[in-house]
C-alpha positions in Angstrom: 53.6 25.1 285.5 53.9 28.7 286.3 50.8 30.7 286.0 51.0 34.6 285.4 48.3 37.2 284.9 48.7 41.2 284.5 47.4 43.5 287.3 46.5 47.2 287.3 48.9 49.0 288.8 50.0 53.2 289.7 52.8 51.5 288.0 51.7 50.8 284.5 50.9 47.0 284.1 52.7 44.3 286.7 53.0 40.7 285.5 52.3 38.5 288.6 53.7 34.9 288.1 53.4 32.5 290.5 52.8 28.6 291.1 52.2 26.0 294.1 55.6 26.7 295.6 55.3 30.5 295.8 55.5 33.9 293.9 58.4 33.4 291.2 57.9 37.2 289.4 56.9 40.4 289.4 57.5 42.2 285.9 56.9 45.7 285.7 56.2 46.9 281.9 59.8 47.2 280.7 62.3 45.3 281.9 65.2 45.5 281.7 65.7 41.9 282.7 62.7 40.4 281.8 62.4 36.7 283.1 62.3 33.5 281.1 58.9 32.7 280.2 59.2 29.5 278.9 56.5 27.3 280.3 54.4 30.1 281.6 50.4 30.2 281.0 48.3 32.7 281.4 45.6 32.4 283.9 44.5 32.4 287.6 46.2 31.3 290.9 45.5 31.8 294.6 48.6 33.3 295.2 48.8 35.4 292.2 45.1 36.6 294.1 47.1 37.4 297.4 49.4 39.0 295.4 47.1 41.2 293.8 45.7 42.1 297.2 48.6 42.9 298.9 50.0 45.1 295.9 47.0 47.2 296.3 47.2 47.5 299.9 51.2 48.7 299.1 49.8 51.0 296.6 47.0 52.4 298.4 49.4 52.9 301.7 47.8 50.6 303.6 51.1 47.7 303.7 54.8 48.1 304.8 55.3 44.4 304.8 54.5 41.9 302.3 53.7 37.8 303.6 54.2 35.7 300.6 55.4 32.7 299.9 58.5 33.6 297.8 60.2 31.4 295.0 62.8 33.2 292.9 64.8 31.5 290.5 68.7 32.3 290.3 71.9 31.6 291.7 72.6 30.8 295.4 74.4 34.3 295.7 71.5 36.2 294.1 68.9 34.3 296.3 70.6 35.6 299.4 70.8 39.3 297.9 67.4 39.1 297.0 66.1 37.7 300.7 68.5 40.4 302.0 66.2 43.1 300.7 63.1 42.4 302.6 65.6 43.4 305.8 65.4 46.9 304.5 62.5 48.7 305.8 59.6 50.5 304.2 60.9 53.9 304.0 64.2 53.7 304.6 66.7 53.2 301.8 70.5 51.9 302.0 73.4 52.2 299.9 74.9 49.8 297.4 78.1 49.4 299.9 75.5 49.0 302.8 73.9 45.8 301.2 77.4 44.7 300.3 78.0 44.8 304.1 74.6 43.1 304.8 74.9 40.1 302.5 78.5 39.1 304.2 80.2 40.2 300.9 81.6 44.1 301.7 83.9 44.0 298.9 81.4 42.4 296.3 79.6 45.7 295.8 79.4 45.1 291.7 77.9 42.0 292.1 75.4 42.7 295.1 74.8 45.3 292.3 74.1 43.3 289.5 72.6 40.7 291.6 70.2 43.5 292.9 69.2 44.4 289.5 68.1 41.3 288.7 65.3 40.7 291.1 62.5 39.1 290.0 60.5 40.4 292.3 60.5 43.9 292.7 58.6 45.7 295.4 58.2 42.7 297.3 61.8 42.3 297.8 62.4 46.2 297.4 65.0 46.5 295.6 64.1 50.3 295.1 65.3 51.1 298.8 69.0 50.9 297.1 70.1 53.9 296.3 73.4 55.6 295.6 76.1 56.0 298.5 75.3 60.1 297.4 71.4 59.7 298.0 71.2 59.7 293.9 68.9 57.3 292.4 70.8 55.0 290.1 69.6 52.4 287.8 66.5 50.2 288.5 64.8 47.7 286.1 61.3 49.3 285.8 62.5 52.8 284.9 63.5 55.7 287.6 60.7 57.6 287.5 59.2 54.0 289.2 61.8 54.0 292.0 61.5 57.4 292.3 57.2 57.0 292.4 57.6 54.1 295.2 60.0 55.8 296.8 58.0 58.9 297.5 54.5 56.4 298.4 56.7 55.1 301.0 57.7 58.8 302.3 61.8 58.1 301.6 61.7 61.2 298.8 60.1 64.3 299.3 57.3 64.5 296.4 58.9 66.5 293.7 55.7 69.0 294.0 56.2 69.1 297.9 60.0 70.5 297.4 59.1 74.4 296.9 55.5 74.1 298.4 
């Protein structure tokens, strides 16, 4: 049974979903791939705990590295995009072509894309380190202005109030 409860968040509101063989989701409060939540129950769950925890030690800049045990659900191929992203480092961002190159698959941009954009389990796995090969910041699944928000926490963006100041 997968157990999920809702967290406070700089964020908005996170959905934290998690069971005995690890931390299956992270939702932020839209979507735009929202998981599956067949089977899932509201309530309380050590790990969701840690999670909470160590999501307010991101927030509060006191944690670059997350230790959780992990349990995403999709294919093979996205699995290994997904455990890619924990190689990128807090602060740093990489390219779209960059991960390509990192997963094994340099031609297979579009799908390290979609596969990217598909993570269940944003900020963890940080999918919000990929950016454009031009620096821009293209699509994420909670919203831009939340990449853009974790990306400045992390010190990877200049805050847009520090860019004239």
């Amino acid at each position: 049974m997968i157990l999920y409860r809702h967290l406070d968040s700089p964020v908005g509101l996170l959905t934290v979903a998690a069971t005995d063989a690890g931390l299956h989701a992270i939702e932020f409060p839209r979507n735009r791939h929202p998981a599956d939540r067949h089977g899932w129950t509201e309530g309380d769950h050590a790990l969701i705990d840690l999670a909470a925890r160590q999501l307010d030690e991101y927030f509060a800049a006191e944690r670059q590295v997350f230790d959780l045990p992990l349990a995403p659900r999709g294919t093979d191929f996205q699995r290994t995009v997904w455990m890619t992203l924990a190689g990128i480092g807090y602060g740093e961002t990489i390219s779209y072509a960059q991960l390509a190159q990192r997963v094994g698959k340099p031609t297979a941009m579009r799908a390290v894309g979609a596969a990217n954009g598909r993570n269940p389990l944003p900020i963890v796995l940080p999918c919000h380190r990929v950016i454009g090969a031009d620096g821009s910041l293209t699509g994420f699944g909670g919203g831009l202005p939340t990449k853009q928000f974790l990306l400045e926490l992390e010190g990877a963006l200049a805050k847009a109030d520090d860019l004239f100041g």
